[in-house]
Legacy VTK file of the C-alpha trace (Angstrom):
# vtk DataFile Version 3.0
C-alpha trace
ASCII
DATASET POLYDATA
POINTS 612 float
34.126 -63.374 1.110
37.694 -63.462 0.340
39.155 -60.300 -0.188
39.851 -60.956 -3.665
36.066 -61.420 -4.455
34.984 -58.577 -2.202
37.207 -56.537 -4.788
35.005 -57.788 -7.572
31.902 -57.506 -5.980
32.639 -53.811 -5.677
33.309 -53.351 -8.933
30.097 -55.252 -10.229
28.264 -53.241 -7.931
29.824 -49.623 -9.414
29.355 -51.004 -12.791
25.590 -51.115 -11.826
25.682 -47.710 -10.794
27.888 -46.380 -14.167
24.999 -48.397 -16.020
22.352 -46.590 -14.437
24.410 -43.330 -14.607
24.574 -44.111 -18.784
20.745 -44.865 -19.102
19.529 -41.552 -17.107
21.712 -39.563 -19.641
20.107 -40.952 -22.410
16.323 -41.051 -21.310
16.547 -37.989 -18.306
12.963 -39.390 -17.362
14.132 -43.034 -16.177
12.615 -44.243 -13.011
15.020 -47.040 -11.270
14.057 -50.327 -9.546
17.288 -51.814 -8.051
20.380 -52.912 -9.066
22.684 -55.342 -7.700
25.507 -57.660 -8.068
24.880 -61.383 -9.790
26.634 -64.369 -10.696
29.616 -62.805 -13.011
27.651 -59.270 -13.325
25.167 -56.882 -12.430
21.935 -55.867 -13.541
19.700 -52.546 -13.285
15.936 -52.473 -13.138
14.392 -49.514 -15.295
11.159 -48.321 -16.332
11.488 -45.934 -19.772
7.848 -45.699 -20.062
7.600 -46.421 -23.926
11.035 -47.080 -24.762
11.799 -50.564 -25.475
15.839 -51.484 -24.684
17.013 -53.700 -26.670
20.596 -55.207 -27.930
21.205 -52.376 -30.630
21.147 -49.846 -27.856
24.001 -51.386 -25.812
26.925 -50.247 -28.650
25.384 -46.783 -27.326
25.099 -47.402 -23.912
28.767 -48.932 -23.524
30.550 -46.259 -25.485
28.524 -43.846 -22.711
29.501 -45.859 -19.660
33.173 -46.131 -21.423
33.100 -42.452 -20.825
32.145 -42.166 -17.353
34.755 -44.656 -16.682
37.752 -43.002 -17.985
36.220 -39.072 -16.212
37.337 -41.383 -13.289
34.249 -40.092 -11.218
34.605 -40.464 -7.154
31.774 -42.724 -5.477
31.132 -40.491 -2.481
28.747 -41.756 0.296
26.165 -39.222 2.031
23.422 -39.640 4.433
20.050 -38.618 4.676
17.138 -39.194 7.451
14.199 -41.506 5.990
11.695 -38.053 5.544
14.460 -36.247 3.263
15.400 -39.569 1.496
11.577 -40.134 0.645
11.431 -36.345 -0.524
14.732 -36.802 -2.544
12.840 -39.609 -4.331
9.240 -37.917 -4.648
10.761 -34.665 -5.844
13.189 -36.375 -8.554
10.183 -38.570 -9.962
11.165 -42.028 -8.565
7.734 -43.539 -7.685
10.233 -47.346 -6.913
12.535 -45.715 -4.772
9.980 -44.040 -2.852
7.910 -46.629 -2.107
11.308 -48.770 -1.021
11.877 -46.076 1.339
8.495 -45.798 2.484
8.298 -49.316 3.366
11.818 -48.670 5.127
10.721 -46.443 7.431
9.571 -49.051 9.554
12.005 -51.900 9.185
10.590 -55.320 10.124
7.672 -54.942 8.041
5.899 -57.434 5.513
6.855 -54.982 2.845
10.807 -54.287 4.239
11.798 -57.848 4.585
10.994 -58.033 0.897
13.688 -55.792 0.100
17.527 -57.113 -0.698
18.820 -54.499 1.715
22.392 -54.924 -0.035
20.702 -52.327 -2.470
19.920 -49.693 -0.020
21.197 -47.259 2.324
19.852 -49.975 5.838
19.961 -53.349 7.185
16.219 -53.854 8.016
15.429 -54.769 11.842
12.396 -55.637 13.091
12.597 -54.117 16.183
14.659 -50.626 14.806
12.925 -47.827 13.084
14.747 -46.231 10.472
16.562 -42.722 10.945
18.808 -42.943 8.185
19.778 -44.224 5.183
23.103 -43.606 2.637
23.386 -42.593 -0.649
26.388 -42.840 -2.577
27.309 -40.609 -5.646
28.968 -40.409 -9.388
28.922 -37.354 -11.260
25.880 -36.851 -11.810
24.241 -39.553 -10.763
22.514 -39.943 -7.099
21.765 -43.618 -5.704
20.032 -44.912 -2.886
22.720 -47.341 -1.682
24.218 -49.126 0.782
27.694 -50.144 -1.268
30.056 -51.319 -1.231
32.130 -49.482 -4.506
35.372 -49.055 -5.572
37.282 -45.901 -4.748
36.181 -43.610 -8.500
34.671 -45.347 -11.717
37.867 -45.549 -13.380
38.893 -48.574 -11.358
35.685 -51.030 -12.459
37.419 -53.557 -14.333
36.042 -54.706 -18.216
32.284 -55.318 -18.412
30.098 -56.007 -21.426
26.677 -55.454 -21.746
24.749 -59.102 -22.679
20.739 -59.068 -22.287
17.398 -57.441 -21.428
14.779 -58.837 -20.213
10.830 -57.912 -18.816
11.160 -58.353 -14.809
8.142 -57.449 -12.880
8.841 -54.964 -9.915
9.660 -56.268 -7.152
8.925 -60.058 -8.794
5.449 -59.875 -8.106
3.649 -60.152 -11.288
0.816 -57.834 -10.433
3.089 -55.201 -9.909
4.687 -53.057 -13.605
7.001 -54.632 -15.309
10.505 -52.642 -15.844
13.711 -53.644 -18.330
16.152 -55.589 -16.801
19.546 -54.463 -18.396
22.169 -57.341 -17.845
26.492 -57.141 -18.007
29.239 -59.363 -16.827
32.328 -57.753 -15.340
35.722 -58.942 -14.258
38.960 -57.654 -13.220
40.911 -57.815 -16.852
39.871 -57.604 -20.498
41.419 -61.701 -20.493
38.942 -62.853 -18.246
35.605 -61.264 -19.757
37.056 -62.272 -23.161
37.411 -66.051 -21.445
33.921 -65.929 -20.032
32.248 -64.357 -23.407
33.273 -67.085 -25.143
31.975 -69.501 -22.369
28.292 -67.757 -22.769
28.903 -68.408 -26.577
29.441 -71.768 -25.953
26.365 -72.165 -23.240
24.158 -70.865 -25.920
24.677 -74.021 -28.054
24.120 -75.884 -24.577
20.947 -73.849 -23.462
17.813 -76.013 -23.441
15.191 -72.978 -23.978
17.181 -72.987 -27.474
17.263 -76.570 -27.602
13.983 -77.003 -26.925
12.697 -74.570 -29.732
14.736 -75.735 -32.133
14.284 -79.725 -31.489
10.602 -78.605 -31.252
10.162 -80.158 -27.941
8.888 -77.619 -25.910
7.771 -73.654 -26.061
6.103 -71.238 -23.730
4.023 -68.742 -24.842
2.256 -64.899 -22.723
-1.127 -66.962 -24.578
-0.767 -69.129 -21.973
1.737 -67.710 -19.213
4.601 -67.448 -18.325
6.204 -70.585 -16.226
3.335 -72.772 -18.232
5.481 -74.765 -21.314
3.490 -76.563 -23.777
5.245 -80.040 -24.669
4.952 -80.555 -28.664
4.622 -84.452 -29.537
9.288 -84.549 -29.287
9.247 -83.338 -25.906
5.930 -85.182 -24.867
7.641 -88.207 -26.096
10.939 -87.861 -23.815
9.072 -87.325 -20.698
7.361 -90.586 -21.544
10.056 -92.461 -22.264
11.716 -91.239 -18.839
8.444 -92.029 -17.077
8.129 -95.670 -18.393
12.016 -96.002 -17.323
11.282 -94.935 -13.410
7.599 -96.894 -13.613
9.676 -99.969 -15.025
12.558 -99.137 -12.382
10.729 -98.631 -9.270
7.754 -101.186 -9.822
10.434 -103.896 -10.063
11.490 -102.509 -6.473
8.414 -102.752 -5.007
6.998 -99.725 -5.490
3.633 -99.521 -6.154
1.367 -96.840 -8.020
-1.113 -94.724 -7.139
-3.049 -91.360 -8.902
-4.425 -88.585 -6.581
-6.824 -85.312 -7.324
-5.271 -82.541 -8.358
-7.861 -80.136 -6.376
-7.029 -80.899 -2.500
-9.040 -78.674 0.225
-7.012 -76.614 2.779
-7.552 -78.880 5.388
-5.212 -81.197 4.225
-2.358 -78.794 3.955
-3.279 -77.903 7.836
-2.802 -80.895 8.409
0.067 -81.474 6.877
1.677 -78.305 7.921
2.353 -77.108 4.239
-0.113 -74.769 4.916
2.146 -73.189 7.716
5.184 -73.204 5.828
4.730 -73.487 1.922
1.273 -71.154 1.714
2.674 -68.815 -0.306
3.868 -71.386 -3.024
0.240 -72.939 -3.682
-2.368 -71.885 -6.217
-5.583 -71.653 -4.000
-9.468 -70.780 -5.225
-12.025 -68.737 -3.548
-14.133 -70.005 -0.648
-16.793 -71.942 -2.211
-20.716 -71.669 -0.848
-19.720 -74.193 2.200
-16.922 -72.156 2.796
-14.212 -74.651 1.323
-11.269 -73.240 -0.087
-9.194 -75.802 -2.314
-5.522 -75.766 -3.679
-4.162 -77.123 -7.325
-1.733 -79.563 -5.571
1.589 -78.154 -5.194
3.084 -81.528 -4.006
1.828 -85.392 -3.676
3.209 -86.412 -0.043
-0.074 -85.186 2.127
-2.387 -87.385 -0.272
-0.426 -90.216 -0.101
-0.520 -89.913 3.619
-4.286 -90.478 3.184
-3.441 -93.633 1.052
-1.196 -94.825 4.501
-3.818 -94.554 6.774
-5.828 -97.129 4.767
-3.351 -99.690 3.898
-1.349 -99.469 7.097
-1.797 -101.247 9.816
0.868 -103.327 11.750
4.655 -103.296 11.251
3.942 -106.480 8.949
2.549 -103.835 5.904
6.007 -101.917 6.082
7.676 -100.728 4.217
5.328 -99.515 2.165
6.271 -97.813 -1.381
3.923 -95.189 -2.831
4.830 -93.888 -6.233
2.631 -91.097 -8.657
3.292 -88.718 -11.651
1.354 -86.178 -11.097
1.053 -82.850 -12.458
1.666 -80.307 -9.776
1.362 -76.252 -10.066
3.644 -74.156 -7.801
3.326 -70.000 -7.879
7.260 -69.062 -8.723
8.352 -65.312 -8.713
8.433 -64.115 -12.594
12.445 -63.493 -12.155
12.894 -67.200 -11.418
11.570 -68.816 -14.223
13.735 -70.900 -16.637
12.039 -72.977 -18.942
11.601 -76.392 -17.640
14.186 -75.941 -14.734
12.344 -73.628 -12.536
8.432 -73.190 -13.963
4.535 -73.242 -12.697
3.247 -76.147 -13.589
2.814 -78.798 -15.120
5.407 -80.171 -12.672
5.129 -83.640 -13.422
6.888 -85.469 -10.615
8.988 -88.476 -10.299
7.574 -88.473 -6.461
7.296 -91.664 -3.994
7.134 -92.230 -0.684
8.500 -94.972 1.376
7.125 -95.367 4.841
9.523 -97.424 6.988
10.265 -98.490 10.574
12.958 -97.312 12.389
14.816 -100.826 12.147
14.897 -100.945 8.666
15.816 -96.946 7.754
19.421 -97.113 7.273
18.560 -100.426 4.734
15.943 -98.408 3.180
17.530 -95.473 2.640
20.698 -97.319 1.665
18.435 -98.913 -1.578
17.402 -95.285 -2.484
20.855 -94.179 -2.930
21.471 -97.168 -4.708
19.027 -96.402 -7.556
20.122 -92.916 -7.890
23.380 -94.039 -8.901
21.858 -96.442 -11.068
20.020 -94.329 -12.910
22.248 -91.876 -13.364
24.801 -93.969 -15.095
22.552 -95.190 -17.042
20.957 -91.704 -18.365
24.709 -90.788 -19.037
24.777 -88.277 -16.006
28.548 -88.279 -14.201
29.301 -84.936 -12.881
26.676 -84.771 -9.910
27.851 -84.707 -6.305
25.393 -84.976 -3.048
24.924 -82.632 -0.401
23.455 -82.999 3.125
20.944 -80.377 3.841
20.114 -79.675 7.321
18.120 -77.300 8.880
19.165 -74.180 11.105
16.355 -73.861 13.587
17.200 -70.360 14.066
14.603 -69.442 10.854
11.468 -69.877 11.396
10.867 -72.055 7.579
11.511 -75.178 10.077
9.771 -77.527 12.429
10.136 -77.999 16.215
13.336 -79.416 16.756
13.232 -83.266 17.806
15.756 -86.029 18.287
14.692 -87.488 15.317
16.466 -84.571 13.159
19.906 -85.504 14.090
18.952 -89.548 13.948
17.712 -88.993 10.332
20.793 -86.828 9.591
22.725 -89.665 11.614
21.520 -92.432 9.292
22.149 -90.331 5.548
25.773 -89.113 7.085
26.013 -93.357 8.007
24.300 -94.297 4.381
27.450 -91.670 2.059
29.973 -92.859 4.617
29.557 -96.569 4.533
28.976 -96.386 0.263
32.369 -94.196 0.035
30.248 -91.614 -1.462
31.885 -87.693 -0.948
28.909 -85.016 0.341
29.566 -82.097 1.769
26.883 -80.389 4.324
24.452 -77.635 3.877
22.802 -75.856 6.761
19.203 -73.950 6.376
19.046 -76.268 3.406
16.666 -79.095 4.311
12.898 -79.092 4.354
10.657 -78.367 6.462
9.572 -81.294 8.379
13.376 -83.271 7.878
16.799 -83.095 6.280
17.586 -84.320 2.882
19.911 -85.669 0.388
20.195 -83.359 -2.626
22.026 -84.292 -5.897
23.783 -81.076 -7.501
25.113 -80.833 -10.419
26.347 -77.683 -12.406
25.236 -75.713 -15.646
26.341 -74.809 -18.528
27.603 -71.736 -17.167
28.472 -73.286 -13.917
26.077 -72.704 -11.847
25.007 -75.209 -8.919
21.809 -76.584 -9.572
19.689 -79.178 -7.540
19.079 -82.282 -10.161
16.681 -84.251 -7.684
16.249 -84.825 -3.972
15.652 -87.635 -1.120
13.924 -86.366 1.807
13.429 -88.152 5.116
10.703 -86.880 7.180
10.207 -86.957 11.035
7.789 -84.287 11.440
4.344 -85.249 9.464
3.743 -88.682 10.508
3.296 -87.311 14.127
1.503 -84.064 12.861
-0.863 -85.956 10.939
-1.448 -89.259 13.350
0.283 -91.852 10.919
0.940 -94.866 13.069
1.454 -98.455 12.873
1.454 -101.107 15.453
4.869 -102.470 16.038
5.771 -105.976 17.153
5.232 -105.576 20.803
1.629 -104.260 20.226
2.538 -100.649 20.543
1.814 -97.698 18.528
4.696 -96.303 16.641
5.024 -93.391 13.806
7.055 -94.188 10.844
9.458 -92.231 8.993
9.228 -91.331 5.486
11.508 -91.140 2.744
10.626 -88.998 0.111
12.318 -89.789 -2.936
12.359 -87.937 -7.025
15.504 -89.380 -8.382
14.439 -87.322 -11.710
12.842 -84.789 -9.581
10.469 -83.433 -12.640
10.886 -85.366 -15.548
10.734 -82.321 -17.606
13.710 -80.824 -15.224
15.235 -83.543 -15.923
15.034 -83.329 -19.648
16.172 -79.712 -19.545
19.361 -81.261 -17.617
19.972 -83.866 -19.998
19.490 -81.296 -23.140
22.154 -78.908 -21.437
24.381 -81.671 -20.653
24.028 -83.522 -23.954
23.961 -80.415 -26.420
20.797 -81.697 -27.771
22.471 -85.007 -28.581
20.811 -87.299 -26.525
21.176 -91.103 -25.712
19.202 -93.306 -28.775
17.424 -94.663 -26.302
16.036 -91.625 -25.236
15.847 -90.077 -28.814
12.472 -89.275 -29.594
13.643 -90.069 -33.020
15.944 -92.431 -33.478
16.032 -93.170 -37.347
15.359 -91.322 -40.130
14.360 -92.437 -43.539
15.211 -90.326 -46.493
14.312 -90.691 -49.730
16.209 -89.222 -52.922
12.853 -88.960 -55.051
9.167 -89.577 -55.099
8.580 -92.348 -57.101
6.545 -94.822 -56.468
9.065 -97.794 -56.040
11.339 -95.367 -53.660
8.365 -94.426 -51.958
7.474 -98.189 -51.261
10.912 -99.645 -50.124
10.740 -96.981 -47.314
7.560 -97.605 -46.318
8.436 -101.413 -45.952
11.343 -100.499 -44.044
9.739 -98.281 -42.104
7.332 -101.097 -41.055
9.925 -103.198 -39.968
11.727 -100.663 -37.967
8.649 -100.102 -36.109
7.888 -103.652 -35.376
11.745 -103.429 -34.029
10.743 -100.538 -31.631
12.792 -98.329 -33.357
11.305 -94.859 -33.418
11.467 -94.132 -37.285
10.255 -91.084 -39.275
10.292 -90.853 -43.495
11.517 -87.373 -45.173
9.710 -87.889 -48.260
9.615 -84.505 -48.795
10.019 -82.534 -52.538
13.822 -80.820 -51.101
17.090 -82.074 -52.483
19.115 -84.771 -50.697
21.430 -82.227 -49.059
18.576 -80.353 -47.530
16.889 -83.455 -45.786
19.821 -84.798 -43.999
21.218 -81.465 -43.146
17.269 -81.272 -41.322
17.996 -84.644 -39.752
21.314 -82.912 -38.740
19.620 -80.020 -37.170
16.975 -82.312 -35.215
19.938 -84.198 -33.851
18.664 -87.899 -34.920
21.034 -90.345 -34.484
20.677 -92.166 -37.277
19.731 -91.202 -41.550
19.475 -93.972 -44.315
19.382 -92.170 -47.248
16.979 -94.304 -49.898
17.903 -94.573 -53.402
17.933 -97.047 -56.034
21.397 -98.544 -55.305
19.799 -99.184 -51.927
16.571 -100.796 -53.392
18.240 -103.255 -55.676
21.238 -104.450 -52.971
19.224 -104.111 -49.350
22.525 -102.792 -47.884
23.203 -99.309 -47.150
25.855 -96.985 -45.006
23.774 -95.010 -41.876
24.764 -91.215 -41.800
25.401 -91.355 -37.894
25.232 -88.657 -35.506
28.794 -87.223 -34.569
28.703 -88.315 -30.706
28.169 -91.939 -32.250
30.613 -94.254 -34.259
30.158 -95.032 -37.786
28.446 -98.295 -38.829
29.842 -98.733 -41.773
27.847 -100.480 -44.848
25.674 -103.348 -43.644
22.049 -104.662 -44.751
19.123 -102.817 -43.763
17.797 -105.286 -41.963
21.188 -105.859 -39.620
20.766 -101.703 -39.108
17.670 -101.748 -37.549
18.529 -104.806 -35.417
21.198 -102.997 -34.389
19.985 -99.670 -33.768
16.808 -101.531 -31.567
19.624 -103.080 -29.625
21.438 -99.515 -28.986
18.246 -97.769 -28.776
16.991 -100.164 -25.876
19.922 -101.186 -23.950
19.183 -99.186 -20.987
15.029 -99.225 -21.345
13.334 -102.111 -22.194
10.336 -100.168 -22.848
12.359 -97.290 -25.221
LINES 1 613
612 0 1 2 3 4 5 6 7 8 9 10 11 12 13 14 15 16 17 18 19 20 21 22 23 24 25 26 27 28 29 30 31 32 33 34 35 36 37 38 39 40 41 42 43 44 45 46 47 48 49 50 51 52 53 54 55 56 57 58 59 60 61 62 63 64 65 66 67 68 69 70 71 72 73 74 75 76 77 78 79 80 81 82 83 84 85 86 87 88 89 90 91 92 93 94 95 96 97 98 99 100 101 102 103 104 105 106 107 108 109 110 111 112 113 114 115 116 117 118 119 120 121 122 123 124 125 126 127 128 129 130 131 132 133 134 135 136 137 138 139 140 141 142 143 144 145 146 147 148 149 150 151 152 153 154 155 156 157 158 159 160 161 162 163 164 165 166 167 168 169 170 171 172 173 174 175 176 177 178 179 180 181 182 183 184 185 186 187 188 189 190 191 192 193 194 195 196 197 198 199 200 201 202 203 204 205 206 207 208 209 210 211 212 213 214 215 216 217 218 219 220 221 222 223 224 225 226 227 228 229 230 231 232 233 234 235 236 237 238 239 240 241 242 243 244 245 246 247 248 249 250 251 252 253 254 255 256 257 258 259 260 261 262 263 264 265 266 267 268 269 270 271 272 273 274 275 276 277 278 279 280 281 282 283 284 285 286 287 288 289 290 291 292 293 294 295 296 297 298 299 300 301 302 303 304 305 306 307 308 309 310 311 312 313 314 315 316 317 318 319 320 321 322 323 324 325 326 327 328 329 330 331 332 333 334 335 336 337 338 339 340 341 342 343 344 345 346 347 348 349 350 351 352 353 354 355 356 357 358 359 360 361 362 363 364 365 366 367 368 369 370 371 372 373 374 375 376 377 378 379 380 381 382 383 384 385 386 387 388 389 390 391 392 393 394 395 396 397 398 399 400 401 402 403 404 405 406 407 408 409 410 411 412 413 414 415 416 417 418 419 420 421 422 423 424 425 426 427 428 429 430 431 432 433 434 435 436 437 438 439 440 441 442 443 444 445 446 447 448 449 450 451 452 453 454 455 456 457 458 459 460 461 462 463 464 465 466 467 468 469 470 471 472 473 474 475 476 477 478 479 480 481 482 483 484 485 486 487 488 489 490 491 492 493 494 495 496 497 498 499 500 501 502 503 504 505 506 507 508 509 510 511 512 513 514 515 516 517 518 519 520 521 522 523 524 525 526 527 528 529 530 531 532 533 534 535 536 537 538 539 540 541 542 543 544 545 546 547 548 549 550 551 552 553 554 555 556 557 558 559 560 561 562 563 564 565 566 567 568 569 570 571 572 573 574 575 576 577 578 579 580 581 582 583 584 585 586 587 588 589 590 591 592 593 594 595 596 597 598 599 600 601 602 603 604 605 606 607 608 609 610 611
């Protein structure tokens, strides 16, 4: 960290503490979870028993927080060995902190290394038992802690208080679930004004809003959370995108295949997901033959299976294995967003390419060639790659092999050659090989993973995959694993943020809308006829025929963010000519016959899918 940002951090961090300081004078009986420094804030975990926080306590909460800030109280560190620190917690009634410390007292245990040690008074070691750990205090207010802070309170910075939010302790969702309190901090009262208005602005961006208010998409505790339900808008997107990748890859050469969604264990040994992705798979009981099966997490073992029966000589490579499959993954509660990061139904733009060593570079070249491809044509510009290799120090990789740095060799080789910038990432690839990852941003600027390329040079060995080459020996292939969409319902999220809401035609799950200025019977007809022939355009066309005025059906076509309104009268009836209302992001059409509108809003509405 630059000094600079270790400044901030510091003061995000005492902000945390002033927070928790705030809350403990206003419910005495608060237990707290942890609290440390985020992207632009803090947070504070808190259990008030039967309280519920909410946004019309934070006027109360600042004002209190306002007032520790200007007593200008000193953050003062103290130590304590582990037995007094658990007794300090047991003794003050905070059942989190105590079991944090208990499972501190031996560091290096299952339970420690789940701890973010930046919030407590140790650096867990494996091999060290604890003695001690540091507290650090504020007026009243006692912390475990290991810091940093700022000098006294009166030096934070401006904050403002923004959310709260249900977070389960220690993101396990069997354990209570506390109150997540949420501010963002910075140095001066210019920049938090500067980034307020940014979060004002992401709101209108966010695709959780979006997607309730398009009606695309919802998740509901009925069902669980990670688990959205599609509504017929959003089912229709993901379709649209999955006939544009089937149509896409199939004229490539890929080829299609559909595999169970129960898989036993002994696949994932095989595999070696099972060694290092266990704890991300759904898994039932033993059955009577003592079978234990997983929802499938990921498609690249099954299609493995499909290799070994189509493969058997160099002259069958490459092969090209595509699916869209639902997959399930178990996520921590705290990292769930909507469609970006959820359980399940993860429905995967997922192939595999299994290749000789001869033609990899060409191979992978053609991948990165379609990414591109499809991102310009989905409207997506401000993406950059990134090289993710591993760091064999953790254990979340493979044995090291030669063929790590060759595969790395042949993406670095791939960018170079296509005058493509990527910068590297180490500790970022997977398991069994690096990758090529597409990032992009958010609407608040966060980096975020769009889709990846993977090249494996672990599995095919691991799991026996060979071919016979041209001099009659055995060789094992490598695979590229390629989701240029990654999910398509990530993907939608992406494009919602990206787009506002306003979305390309072709991908518009609506694309016209028909309204009609009364009910009559003659009004009622002409729509329905041109409704007909909009449809037999492949325009995607839906008729307001409701009893609301004019005003209120196209400022509902407004809201729904449809590209394109005719408004039906009997001027239109009687001269077949009418003026679209079009959607701002698109240029006017001016007045032209109803028939030469829906020719041309097919035409715009296709041009980039012929199947849209």
């Amino acid at each position: 960290m630059s000094e600079q940002t270790d400044k901030l951090h510091a003061m995000r961090h005492s902000l945390a503490h002033i927070m928790a300081t705030a809350i403990q004078k206003q419910w005495p009986e608060a237990k707290f979870g942890v609290g440390p420094v985020v992207d632009n804030g803090f947070y504070y975990d808190v259990d008030l028993g039967e309280k519920t926080l909410s946004e019309d306590d934070f006027d109360t909460l600042e004002t209190e927080m306002n007032k520790i800030i200007q007593e200008d109280q000193k953050f003062e560190k103290t130590e304590k060995n582990i037995d007094e620190a658990i007794e300090w917690a047991k003794s003050g009634n905070q059942p989190y902190k105590q079991e944090l410390l208990n499972d501190l007292k031996r560091a290096g245990t299952t339970e420690a290394k789940d701890i973010d040690s930046e919030e407590l008074g140790v650096e867990t070691d494996e091999e060290t038992l604890v003695e001690k750990v540091s507290f650090y205090n504020n007026g009243p207010f006692t912390d475990l802690c290991r810091g940093p802070h700022v000098e006294s309170t009166g030096k934070v910075g401006a904050f403002k208080l923004t959310k709260v939010s249900g977070a389960y302790w220690r993101g396990k969702d069997t354990n209570p679930q506390m109150q997540r309190v949420y501010g963002v901090a910075f140095e001066t009262k210019e920049e938090l004004e500067a980034h307020l208005k940014l979060l004002e602005e992401a709101k209108m961006h966010d695709h959780r809003v979006l997607g309730e208010r398009l009606k695309l998409f919802f998740i509901t505790p009925d069902v669980g959370a990670g688990l959205p339900l599609l509504m017929p808008r959003g089912e229709k997107i993901k379709n649209i995108l999955m006939d544009y990748m089937r149509n896409k890859e199939e004229n490539a050469g890929y080829q299609y295949v559909a595999t169970p969604v129960l898989t036993q264990r002994r696949l994932y040994e095989r595999s070696g997901h099972a060694d290092f992705y266990l704890e991300n798979m759904y898994a039932t009981e033993e059955d009577e033959e003592g079978n234990q099966f997983f929802i499938k997490p990921m498609n690249c073992p099954h299609h493995h299976m499909i290799y070994e029966k189509l493969v058997e000589s160099y002259r069958d490579l490459p092969l090209r294995l595509s699916e869209h499959a639902g997959l399930y993954r178990y996520e921590l509660s705290g990292a769930l967003t909507g469609l970006i990061r959820m359980r399940g139904p993860i429905t995967q733009n997922d192939s595999h390419t299994y290749v000789t060593e001869e033609d990899l570079k060409q191979e992978f070249a053609s991948v990165v060639d379609m990414f591109k491809e499809v991102y310009a044509e989905t409207g997506i510009t401000d993406y950059w790659f990134r090289l993710s290799l591993p760091d064999f120090k953790k254990d979340k990789f493979a044995i090291e092999t030669d063929k790590w740095e060759h595969a790395a060799t042949v993406i670095r080789d791939v960018l170079t050659e296509k005058g493509l910038d990527f910068e590297e990432g180490v500790g970022e690839a997977a398991f069994y090989g690096p990758k090529l990852d597409i990032q992009t941003r958010n609407v608040l600027g966060k980096e975020d993973t769009i889709a990846t390329v993977q090249l494996d040079v672990i599995v095919p060995e691991r799991m026996g995959l060979t071919y016979v080459d041209s001099d009659g020996k055995e060789q094992y292939p490598y695979v590229i694993h390629k989701s240029i969409m990654g999910a398509f319902e990530r993907f939608m999220a992406f494009l919602l943020e990206k787009t506002a809401g306003n979305l390309p035609v072709w991908l518009s799950p609506e694309q016209l809308r028909l309204i009609t200025v009364n009910q009559e019977n003659e009004t009622v007809k002409f729509a329905e006829k041109v409704s007909k022939k909009a449809k037999e355009l492949g325009v995607r066309v839906e008729t307001d025929n409701s009893n609301e005025s004019v005003g209120k059906k196209i400022r509902a076509a407004e809201v729904k963010k449809v590209p394109y309104s005719i408004v039906i009268g009997q001027k239109e009836i009687e001269s077949g000519k009418a003026t679209p209302r079009t959607r701002k992001d698109l240029p006017d059409m001016g007045e032209k016959s109803i028939g030469d509108i829906l020719v041309s809003i097919a035409n715009h509405g296709g041009q980039n899918n012929s199947n849209a």
